[in-house]
C-alpha positions as CSV (number, residue, x, y, z in Angstrom):
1,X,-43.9,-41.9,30.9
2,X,-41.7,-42.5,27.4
3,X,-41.7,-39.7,25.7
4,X,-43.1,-42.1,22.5
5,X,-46.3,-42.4,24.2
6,X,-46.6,-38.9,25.1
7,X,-49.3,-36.8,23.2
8,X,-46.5,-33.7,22.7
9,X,-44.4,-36.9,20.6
10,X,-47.4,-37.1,18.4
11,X,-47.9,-33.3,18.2
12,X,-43.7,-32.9,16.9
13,X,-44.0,-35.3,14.5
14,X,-47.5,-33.7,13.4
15,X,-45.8,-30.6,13.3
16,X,-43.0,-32.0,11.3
17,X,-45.4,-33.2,8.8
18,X,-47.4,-30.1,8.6
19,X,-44.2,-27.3,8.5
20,X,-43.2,-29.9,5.8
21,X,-46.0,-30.1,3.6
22,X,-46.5,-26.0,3.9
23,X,-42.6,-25.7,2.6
24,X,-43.4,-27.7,-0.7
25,X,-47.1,-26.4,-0.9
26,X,-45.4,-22.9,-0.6
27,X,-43.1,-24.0,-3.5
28,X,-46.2,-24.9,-5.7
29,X,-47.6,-21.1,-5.1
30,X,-44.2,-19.4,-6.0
31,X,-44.2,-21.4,-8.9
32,X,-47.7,-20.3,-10.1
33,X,-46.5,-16.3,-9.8
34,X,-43.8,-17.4,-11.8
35,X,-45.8,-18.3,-14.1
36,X,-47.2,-14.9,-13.7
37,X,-44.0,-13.3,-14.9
38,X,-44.0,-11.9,-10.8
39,X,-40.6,-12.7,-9.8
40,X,-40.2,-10.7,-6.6
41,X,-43.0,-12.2,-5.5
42,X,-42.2,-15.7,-6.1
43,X,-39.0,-15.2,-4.4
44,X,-41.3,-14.2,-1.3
45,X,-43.1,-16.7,-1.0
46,X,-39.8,-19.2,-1.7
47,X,-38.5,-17.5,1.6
48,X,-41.2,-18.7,3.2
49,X,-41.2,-22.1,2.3
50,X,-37.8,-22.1,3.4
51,X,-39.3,-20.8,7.1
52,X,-41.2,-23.7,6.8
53,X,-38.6,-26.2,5.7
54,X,-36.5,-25.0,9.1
55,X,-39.3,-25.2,11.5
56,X,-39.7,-28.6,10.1
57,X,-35.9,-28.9,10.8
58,X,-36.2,-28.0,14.5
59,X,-39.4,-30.1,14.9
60,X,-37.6,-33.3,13.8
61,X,-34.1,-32.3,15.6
62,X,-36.8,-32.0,19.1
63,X,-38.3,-35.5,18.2
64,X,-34.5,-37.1,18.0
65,X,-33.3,-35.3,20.9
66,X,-36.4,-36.5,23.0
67,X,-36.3,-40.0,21.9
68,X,-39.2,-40.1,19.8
69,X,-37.2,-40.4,16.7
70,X,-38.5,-44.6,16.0
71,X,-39.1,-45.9,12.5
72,X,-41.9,-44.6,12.2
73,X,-45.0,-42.7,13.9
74,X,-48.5,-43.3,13.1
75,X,-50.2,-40.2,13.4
76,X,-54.4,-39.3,13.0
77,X,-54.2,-35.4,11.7
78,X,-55.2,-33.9,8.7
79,X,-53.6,-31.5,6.5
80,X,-54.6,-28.8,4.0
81,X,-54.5,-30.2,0.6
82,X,-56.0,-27.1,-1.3
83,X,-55.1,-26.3,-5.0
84,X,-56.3,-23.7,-7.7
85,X,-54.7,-20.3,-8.9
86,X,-51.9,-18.1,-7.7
87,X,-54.7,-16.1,-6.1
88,X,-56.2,-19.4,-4.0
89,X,-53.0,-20.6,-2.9
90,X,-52.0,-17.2,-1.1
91,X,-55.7,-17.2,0.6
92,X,-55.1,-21.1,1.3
93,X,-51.6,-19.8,2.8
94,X,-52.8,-17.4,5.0
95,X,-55.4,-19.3,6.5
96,X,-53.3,-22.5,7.0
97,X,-51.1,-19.6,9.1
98,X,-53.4,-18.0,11.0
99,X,-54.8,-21.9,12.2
100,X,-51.6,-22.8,13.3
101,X,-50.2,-19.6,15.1
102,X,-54.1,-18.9,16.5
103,X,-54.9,-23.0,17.7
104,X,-52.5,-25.8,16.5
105,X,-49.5,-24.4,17.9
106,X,-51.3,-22.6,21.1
107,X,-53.2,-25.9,21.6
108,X,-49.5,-28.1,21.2
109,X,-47.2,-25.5,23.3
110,X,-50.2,-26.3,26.3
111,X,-50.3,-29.9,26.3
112,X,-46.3,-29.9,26.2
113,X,-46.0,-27.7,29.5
114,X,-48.8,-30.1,30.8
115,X,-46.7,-32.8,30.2
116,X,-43.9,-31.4,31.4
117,X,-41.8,-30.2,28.1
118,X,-41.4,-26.5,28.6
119,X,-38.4,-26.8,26.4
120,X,-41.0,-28.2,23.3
121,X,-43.9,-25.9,24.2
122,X,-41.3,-22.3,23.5
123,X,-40.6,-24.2,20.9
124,X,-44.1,-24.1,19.3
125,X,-44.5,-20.1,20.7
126,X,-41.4,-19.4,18.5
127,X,-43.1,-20.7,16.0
128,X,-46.5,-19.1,16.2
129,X,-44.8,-16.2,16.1
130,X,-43.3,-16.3,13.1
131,X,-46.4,-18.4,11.6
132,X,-48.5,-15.0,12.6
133,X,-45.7,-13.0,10.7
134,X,-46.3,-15.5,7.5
135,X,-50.1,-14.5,7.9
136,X,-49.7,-10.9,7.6
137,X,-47.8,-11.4,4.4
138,X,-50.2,-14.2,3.2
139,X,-53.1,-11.7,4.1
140,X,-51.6,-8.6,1.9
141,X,-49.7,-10.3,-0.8
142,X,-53.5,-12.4,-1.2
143,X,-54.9,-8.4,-1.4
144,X,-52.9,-7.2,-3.1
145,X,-52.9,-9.5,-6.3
146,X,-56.5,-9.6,-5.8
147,X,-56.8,-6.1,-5.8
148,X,-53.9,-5.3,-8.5
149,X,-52.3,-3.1,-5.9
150,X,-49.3,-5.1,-5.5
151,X,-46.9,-2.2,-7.5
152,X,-48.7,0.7,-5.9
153,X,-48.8,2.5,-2.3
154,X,-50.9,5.2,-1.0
155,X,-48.0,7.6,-0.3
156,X,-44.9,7.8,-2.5
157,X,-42.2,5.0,-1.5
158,X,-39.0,3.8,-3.1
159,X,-39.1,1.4,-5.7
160,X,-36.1,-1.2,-6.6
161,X,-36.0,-2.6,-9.4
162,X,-34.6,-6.3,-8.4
163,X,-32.3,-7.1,-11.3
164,X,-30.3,-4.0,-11.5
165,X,-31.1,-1.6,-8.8
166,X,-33.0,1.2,-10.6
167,X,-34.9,3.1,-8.0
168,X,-38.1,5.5,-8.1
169,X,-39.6,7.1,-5.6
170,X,-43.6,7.3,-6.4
171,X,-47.1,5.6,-5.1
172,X,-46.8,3.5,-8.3
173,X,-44.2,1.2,-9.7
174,X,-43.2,1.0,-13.3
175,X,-44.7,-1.5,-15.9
176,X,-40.8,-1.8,-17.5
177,X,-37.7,-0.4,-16.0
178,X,-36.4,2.3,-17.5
179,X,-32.9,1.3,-17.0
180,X,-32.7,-2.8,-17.6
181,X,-36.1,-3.4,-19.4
182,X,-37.6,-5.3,-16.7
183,X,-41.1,-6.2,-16.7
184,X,-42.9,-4.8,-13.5
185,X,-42.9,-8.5,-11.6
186,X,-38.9,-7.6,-11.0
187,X,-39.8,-4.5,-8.6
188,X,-39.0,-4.9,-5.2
189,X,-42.3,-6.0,-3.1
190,X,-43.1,-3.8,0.3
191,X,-44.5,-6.2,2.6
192,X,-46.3,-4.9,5.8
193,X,-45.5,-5.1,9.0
194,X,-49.0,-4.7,10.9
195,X,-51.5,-7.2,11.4
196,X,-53.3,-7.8,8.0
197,X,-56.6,-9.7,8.8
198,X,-58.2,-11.9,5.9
């Protein structure tokens, strides 16, 4: 069969469209904590719309490489169009995440290997894995601002202050930095790394 009438084709390009969107949606939410004077934050969520931006890289670099790379590919698939606050788009975020690294991606990497595409379906499992990574942070940066614990920790840790390298070592970050003067939003973030569930 040509690989342009195969369902994984559809699924890359789908991918390509959906790693896409998330990179510029992901832009829209950093933009809104900037707007929250949270820099550190913003910039977190900017490296993960640049995740997004490279997996939509690789999925378009697989479609070329395969042959499915034709004007144009008509594809039937929705996409999360969600807007709202700084708050919505990280709970929009994580649940867009934990769809595609708990079905989409699962449900793409097992018609590939069906169809013979080992090579695409790893592909997709690279991917869920770092999509389940994205989660997590989604999950506790979304708790986090909700919560106003975003500058604060249970046990004392080492805060940084981003612009000029202040530290402190406490359970609570500063509202201003006692060296540079800036506002709290500057302070280094401590994301998690176990599984956060939403």
């Amino acid at each position: 069969m040509q690989f342009d009438k195969t369902e994984t084709c559809l699924n890359l390009a789908r991918s390509f469209a959906g790693e896409s969107q998330a990179g510029m949606r992901y832009q829209l939410v950093a933009k809104a904590a900037m707007k929250e004077n949270l820099k550190t934050l913003s910039d977190a969520i900017k490296t993960i719309a640049k995740n997004e931006t490279y997996h939509a890289k690789r999925f378009f670099e697989m479609l070329q490489e395969k042959g499915g790379g034709k004007d144009n590919i008509d594809l039937n698939s929705g996409y999360p169009y969600h807007g709202g606050t700084l708050l919505d788009g990280l709970r929009f975020a994580a649940m867009d995440e934990r769809a595609e690294f708990e079905e989409i991606y699962p449900s793409f990497a097992e018609t590939a290997e069906k169809e013979g595409f080992k090579d695409i379906a790893a592909l997709w499992r690279m991917v869920a894995e770092v999509e389940q990574r994205h989660n997590v942070i989604f999950s506790y940066l979304y708790g986090a601002v909700k919560d106003g614990t975003l500058y604060k920790n249970d046990s004392p840790v080492v805060w940084v202050c981003s612009e000029c390298g202040y530290m402190h070592v406490g359970t609570e970050a500063w509202k201003v930095c006692p060296l540079c003067k800036a506002d709290q939003g500057h302070v280094e973030l401590h994301l998690p790394y176990e599984g956060v569930k939403l």
